[in-house]
N, CA, C and O atoms as a GROMACS GRO file, in nm:
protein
  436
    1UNK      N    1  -0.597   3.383   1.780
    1UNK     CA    2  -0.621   3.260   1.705
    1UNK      C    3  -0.749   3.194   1.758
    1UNK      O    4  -0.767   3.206   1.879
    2UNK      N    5  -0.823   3.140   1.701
    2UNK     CA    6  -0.980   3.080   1.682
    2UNK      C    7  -0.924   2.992   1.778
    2UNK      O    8  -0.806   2.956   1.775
    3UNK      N    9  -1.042   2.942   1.901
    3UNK     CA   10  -0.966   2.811   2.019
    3UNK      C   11  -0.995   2.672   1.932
    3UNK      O   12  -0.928   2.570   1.951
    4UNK      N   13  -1.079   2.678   1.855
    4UNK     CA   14  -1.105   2.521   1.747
    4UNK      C   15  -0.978   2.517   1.690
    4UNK      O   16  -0.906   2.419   1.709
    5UNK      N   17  -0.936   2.625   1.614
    5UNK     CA   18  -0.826   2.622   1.550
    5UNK      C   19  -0.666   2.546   1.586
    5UNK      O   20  -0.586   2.475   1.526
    6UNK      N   21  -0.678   2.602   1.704
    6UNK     CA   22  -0.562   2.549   1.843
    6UNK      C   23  -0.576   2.484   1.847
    6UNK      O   24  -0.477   2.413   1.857
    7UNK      N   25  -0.703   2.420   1.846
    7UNK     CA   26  -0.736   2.249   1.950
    7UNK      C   27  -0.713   2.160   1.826
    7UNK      O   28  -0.670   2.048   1.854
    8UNK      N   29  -0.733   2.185   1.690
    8UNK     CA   30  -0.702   2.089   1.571
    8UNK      C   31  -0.551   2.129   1.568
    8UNK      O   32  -0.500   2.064   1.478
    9UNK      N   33  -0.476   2.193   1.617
    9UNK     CA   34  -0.346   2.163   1.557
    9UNK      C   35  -0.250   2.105   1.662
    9UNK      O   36  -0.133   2.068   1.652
   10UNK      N   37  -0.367   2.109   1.804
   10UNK     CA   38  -0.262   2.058   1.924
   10UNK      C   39  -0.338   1.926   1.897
   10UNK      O   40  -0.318   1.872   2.006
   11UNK      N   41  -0.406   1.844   1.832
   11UNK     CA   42  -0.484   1.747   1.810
   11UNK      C   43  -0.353   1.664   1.669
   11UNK      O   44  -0.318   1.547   1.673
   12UNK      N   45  -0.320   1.741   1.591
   12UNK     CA   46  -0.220   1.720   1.505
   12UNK      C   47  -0.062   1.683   1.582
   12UNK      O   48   0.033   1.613   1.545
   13UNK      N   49  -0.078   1.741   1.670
   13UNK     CA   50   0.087   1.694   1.706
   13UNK      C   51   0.143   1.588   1.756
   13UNK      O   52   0.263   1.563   1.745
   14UNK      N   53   0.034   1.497   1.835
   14UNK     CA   54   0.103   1.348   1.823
   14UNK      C   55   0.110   1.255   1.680
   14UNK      O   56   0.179   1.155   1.664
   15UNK      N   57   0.024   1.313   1.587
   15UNK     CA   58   0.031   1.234   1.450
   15UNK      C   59   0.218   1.262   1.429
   15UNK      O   60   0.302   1.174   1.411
   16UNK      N   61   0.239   1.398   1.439
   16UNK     CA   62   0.317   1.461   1.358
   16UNK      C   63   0.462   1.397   1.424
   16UNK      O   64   0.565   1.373   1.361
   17UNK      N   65   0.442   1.382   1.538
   17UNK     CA   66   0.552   1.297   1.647
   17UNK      C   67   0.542   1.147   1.614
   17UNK      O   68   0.631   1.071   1.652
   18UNK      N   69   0.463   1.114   1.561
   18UNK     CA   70   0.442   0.920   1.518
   18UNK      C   71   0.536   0.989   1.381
   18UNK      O   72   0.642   0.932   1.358
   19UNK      N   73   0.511   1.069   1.320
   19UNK     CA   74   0.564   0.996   1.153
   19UNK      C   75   0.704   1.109   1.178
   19UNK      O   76   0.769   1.132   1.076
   20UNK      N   77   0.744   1.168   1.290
   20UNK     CA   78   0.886   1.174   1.324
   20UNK      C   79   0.947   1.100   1.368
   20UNK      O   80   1.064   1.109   1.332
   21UNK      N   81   0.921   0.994   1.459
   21UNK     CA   82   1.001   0.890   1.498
   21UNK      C   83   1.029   0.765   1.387
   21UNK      O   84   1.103   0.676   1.430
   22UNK      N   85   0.977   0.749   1.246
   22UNK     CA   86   1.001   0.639   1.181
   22UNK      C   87   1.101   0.639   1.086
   22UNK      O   88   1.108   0.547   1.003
   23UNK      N   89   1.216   0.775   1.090
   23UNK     CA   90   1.344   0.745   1.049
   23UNK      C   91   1.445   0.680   1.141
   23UNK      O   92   1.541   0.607   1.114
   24UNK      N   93   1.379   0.744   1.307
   24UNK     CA   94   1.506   0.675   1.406
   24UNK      C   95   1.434   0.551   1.488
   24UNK      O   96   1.504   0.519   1.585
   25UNK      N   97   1.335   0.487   1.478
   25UNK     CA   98   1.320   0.346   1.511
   25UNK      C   99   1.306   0.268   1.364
   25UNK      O  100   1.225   0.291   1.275
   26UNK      N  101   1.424   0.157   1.368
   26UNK     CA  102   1.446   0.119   1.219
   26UNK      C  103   1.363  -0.027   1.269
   26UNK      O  104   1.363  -0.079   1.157
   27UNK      N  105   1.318  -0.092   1.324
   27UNK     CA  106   1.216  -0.206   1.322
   27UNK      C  107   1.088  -0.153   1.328
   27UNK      O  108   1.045  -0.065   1.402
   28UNK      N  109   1.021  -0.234   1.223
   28UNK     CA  110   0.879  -0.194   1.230
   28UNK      C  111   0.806  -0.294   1.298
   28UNK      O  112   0.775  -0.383   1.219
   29UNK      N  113   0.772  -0.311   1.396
   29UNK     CA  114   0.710  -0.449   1.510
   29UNK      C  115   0.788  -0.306   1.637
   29UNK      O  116   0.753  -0.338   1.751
   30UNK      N  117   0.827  -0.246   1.638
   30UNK     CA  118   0.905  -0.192   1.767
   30UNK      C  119   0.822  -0.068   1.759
   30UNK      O  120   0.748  -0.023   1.846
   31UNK      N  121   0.848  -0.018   1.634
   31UNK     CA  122   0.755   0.158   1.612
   31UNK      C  123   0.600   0.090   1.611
   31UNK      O  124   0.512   0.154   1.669
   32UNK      N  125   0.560  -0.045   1.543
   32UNK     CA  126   0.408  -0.057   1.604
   32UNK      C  127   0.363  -0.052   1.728
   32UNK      O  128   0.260   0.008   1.759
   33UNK      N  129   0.450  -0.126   1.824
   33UNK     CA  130   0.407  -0.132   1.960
   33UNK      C  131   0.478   0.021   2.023
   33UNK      O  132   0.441   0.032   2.139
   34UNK      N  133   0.545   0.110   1.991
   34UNK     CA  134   0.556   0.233   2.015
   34UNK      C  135   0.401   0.259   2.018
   34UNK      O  136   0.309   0.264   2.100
   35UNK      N  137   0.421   0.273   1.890
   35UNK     CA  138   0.222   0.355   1.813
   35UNK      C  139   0.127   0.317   1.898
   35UNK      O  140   0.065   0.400   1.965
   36UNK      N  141   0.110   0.204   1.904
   36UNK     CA  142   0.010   0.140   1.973
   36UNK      C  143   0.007   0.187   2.168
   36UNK      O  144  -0.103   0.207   2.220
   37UNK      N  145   0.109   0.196   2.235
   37UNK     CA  146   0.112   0.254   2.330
   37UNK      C  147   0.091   0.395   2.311
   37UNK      O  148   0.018   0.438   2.401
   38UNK      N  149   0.116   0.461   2.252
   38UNK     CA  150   0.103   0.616   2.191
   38UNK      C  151  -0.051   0.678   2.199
   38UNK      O  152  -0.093   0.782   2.248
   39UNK      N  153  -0.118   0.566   2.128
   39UNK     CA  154  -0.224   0.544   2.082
   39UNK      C  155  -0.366   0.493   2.203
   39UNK      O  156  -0.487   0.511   2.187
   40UNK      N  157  -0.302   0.436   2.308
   40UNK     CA  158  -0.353   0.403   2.411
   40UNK      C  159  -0.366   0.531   2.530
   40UNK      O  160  -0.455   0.575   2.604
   41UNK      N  161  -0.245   0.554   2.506
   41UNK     CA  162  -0.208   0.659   2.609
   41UNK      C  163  -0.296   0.778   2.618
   41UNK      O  164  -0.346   0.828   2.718
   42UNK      N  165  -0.309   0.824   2.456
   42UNK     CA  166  -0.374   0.954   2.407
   42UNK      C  167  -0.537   0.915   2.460
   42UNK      O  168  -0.604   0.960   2.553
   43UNK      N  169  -0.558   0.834   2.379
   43UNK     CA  170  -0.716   0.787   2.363
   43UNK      C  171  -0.747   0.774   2.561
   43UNK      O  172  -0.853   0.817   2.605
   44UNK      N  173  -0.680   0.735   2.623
   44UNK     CA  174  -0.745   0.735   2.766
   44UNK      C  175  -0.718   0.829   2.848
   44UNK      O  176  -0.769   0.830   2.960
   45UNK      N  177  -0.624   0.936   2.802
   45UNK     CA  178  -0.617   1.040   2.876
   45UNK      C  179  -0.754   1.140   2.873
   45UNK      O  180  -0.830   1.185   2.959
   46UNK      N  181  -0.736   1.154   2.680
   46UNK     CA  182  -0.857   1.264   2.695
   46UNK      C  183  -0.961   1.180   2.530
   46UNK      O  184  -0.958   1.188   2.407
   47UNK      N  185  -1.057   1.089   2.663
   47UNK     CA  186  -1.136   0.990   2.556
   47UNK      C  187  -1.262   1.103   2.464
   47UNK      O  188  -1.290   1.218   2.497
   48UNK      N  189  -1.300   1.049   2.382
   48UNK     CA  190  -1.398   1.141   2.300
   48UNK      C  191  -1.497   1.059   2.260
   48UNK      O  192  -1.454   0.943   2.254
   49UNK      N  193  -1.607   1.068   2.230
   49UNK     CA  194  -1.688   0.932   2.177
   49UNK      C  195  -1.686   0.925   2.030
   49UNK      O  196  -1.672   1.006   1.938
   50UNK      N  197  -1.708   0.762   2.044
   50UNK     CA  198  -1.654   0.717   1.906
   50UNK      C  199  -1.486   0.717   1.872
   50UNK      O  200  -1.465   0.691   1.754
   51UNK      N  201  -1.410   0.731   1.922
   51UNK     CA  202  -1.266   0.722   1.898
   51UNK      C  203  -1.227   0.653   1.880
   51UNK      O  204  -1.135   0.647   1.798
   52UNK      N  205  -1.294   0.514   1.973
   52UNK     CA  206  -1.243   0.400   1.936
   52UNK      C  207  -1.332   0.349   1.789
   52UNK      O  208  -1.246   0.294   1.719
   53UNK      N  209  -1.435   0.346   1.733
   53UNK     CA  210  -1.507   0.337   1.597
   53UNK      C  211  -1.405   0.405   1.499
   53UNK      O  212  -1.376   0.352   1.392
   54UNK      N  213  -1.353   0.522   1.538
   54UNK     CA  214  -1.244   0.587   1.413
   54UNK      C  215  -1.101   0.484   1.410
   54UNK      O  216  -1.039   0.429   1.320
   55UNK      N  217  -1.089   0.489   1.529
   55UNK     CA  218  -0.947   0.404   1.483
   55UNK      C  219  -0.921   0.286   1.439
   55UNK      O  220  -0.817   0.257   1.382
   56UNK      N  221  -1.051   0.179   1.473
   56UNK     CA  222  -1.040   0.091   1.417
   56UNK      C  223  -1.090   0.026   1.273
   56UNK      O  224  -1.066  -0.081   1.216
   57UNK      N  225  -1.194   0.171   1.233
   57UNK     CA  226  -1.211   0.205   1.091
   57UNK      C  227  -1.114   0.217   1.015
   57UNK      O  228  -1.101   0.122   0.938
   58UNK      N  229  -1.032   0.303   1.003
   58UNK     CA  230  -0.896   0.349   1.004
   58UNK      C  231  -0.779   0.235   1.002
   58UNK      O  232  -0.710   0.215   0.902
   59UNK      N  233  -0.766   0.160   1.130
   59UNK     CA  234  -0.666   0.042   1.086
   59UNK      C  235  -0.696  -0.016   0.995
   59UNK      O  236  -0.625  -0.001   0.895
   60UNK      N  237  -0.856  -0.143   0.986
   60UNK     CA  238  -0.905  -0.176   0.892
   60UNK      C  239  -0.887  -0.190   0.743
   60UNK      O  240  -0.841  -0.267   0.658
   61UNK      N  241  -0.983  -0.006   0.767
   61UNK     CA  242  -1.045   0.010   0.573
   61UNK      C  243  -0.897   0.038   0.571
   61UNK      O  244  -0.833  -0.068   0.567
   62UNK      N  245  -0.807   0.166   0.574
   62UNK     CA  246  -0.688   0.147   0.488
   62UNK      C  247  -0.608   0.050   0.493
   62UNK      O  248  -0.537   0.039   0.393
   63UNK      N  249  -0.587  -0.055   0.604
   63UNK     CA  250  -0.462  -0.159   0.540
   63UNK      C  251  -0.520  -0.258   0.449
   63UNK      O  252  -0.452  -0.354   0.414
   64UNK      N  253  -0.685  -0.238   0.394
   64UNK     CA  254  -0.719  -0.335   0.283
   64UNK      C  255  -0.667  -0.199   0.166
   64UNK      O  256  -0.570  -0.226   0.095
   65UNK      N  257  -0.693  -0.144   0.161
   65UNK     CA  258  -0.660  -0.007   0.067
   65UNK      C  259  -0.538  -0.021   0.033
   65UNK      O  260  -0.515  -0.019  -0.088
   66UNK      N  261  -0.403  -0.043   0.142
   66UNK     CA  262  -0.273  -0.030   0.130
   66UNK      C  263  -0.214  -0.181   0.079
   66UNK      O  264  -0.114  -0.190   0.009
   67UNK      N  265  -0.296  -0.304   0.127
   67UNK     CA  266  -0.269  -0.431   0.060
   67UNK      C  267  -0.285  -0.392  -0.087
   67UNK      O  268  -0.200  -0.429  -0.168
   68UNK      N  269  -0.415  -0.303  -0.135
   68UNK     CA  270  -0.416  -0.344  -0.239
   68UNK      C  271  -0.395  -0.244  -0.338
   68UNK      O  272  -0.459  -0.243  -0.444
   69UNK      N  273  -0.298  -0.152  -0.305
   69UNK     CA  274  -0.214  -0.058  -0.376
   69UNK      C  275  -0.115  -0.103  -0.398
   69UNK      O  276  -0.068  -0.084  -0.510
   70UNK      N  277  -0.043  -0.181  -0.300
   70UNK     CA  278   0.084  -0.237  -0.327
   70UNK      C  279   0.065  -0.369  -0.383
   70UNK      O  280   0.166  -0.415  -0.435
   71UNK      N  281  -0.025  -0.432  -0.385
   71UNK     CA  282  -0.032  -0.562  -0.435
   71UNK      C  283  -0.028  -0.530  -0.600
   71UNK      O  284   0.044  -0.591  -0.679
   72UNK      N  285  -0.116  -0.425  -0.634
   72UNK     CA  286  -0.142  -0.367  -0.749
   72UNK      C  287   0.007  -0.285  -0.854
   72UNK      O  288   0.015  -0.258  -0.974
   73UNK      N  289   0.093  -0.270  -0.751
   73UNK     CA  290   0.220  -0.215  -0.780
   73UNK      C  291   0.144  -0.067  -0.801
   73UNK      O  292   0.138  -0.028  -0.918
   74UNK      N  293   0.113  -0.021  -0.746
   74UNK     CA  294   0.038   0.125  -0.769
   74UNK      C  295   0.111   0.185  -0.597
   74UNK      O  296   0.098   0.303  -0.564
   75UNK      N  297   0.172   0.099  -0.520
   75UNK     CA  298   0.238   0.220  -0.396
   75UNK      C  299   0.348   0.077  -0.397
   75UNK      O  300   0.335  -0.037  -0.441
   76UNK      N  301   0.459   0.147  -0.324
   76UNK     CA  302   0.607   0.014  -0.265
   76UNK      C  303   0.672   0.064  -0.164
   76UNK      O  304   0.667   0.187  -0.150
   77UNK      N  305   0.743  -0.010  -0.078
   77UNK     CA  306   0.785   0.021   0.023
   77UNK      C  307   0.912  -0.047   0.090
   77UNK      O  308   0.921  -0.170   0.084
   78UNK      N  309   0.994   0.015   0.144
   78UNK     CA  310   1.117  -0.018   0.138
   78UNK      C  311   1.193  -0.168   0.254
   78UNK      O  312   1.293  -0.238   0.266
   79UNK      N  313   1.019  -0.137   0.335
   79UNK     CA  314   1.061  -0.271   0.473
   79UNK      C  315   0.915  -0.324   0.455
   79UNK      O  316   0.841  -0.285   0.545
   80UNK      N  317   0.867  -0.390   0.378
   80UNK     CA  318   0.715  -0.448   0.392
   80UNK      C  319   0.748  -0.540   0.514
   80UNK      O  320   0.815  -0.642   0.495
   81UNK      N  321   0.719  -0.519   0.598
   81UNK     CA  322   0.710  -0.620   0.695
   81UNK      C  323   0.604  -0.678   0.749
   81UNK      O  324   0.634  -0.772   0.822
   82UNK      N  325   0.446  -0.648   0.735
   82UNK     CA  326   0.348  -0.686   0.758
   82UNK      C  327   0.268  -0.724   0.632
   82UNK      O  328   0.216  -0.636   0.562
   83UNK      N  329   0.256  -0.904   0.594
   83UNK     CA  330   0.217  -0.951   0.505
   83UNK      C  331   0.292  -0.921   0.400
   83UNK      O  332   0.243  -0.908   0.288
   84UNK      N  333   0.467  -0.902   0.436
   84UNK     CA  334   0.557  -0.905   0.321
   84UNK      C  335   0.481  -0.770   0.210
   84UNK      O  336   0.528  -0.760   0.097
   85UNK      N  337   0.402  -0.705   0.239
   85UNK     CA  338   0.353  -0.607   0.174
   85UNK      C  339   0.372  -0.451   0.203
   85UNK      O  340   0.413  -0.370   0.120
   86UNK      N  341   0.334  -0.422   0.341
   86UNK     CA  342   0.359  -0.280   0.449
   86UNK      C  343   0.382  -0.253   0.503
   86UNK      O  344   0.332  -0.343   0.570
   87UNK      N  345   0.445  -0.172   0.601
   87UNK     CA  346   0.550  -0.175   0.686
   87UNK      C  347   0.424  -0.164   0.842
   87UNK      O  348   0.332  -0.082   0.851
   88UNK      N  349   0.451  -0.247   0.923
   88UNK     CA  350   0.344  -0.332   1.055
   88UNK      C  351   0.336  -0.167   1.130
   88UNK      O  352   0.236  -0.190   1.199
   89UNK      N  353   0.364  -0.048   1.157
   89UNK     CA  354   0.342   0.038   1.171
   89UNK      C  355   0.247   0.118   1.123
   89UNK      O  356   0.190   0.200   1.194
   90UNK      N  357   0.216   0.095   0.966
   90UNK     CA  358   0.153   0.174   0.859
   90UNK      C  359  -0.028   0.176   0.936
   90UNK      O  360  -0.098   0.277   0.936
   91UNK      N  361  -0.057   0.082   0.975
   91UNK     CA  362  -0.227   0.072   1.003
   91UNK      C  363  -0.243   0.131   1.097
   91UNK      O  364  -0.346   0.198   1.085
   92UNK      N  365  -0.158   0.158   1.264
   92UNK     CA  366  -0.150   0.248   1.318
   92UNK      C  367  -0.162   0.375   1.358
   92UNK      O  368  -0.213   0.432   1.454
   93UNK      N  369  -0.078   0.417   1.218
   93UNK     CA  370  -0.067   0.564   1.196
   93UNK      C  371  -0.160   0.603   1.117
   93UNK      O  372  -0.168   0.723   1.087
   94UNK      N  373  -0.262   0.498   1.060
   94UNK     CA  374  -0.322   0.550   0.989
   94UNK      C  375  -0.492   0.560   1.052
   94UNK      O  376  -0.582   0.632   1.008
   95UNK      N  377  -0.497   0.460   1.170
   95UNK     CA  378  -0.579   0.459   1.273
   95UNK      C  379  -0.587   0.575   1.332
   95UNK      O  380  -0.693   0.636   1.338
   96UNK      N  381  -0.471   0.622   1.383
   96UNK     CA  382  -0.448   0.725   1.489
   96UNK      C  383  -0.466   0.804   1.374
   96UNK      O  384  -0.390   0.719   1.329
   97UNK      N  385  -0.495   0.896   1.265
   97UNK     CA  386  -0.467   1.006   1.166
   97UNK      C  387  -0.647   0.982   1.173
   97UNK      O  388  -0.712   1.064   1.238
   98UNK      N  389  -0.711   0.877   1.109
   98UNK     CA  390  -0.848   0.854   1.156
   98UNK      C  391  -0.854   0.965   1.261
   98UNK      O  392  -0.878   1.084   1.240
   99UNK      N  393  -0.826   0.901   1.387
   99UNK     CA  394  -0.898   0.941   1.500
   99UNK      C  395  -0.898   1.123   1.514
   99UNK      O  396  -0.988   1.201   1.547
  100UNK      N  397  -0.734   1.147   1.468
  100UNK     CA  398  -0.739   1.276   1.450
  100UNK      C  399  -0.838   1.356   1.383
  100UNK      O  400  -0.888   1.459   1.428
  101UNK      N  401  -0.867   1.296   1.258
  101UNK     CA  402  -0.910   1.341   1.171
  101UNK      C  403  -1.061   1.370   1.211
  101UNK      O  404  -1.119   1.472   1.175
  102UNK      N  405  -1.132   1.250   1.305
  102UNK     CA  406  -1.255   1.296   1.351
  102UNK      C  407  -1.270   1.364   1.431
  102UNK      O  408  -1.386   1.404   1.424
  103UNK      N  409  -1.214   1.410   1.517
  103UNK     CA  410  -1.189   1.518   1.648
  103UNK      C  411  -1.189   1.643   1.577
  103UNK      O  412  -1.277   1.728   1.594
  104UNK      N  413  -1.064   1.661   1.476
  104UNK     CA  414  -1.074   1.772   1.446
  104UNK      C  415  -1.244   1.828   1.340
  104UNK      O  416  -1.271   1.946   1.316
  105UNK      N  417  -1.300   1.749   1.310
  105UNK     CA  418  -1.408   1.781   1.174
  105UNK      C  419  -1.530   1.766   1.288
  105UNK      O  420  -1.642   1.793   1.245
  106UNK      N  421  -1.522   1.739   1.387
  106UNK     CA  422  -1.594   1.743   1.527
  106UNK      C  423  -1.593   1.895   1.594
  106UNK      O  424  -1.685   1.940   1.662
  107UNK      N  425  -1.492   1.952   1.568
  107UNK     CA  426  -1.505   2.124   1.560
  107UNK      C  427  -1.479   2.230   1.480
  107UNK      O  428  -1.433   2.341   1.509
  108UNK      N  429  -1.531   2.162   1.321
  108UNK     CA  430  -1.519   2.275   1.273
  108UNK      C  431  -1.657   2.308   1.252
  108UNK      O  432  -1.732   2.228   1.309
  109UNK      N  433  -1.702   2.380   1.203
  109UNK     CA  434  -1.873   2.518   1.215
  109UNK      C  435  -1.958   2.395   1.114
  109UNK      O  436  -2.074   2.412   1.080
   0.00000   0.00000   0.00000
């Protein structure tokens, strides 16, 4: 197997462990500050430059994206808990999927 190849899918597996834990932590304020330690943890173990520019791109641009899908009735959700609109987890995971997302497109050819 290609070692880029490896490194994007061992780069994938804390995403894949955030959006496994959000059937069995049922507060969303509890799975954010999960994420957010998750998210700390990763990023200072093995830092990359710019990581922090992705993730907070990422929180950002999509929770204006996700306000305004659901505001639009175009996405819904079953615990809006952040701004009665998305669930306070959602910007997180979508930070951290960012960050993934640049690491991995950081080694491909």
């Amino acid at each position: 197997m290609n070692k880029n190849l490896l490194t994007i899918f061992l780069y994938c597996i804390p995403l894949a462990m955030m959006i496994g834990l959000i059937p069995y932590v049922q507060n969303d304020y509890e799975l954010a500050f999960l994420y957010i330690i998750f998210i700390i943890a990763i990023m200072l173990t093995k830092p990359k430059k710019y990581d922090l520019h992705a993730l907070l791109l990422g929180v950002v641009v999509v929770t204006l994206f996700e306000l305004l899908f659901v505001s639009t009735g175009v996405e819904t959700f079953r615990n809006p808990s952040l701004f009665h609109l998305i669930p306070a987890w959602l910007p997180f995971l979508w930070g951290y999927a960012f960050v993934t997302i640049k690491r991995s497109l950081s080694l491909l050819p």
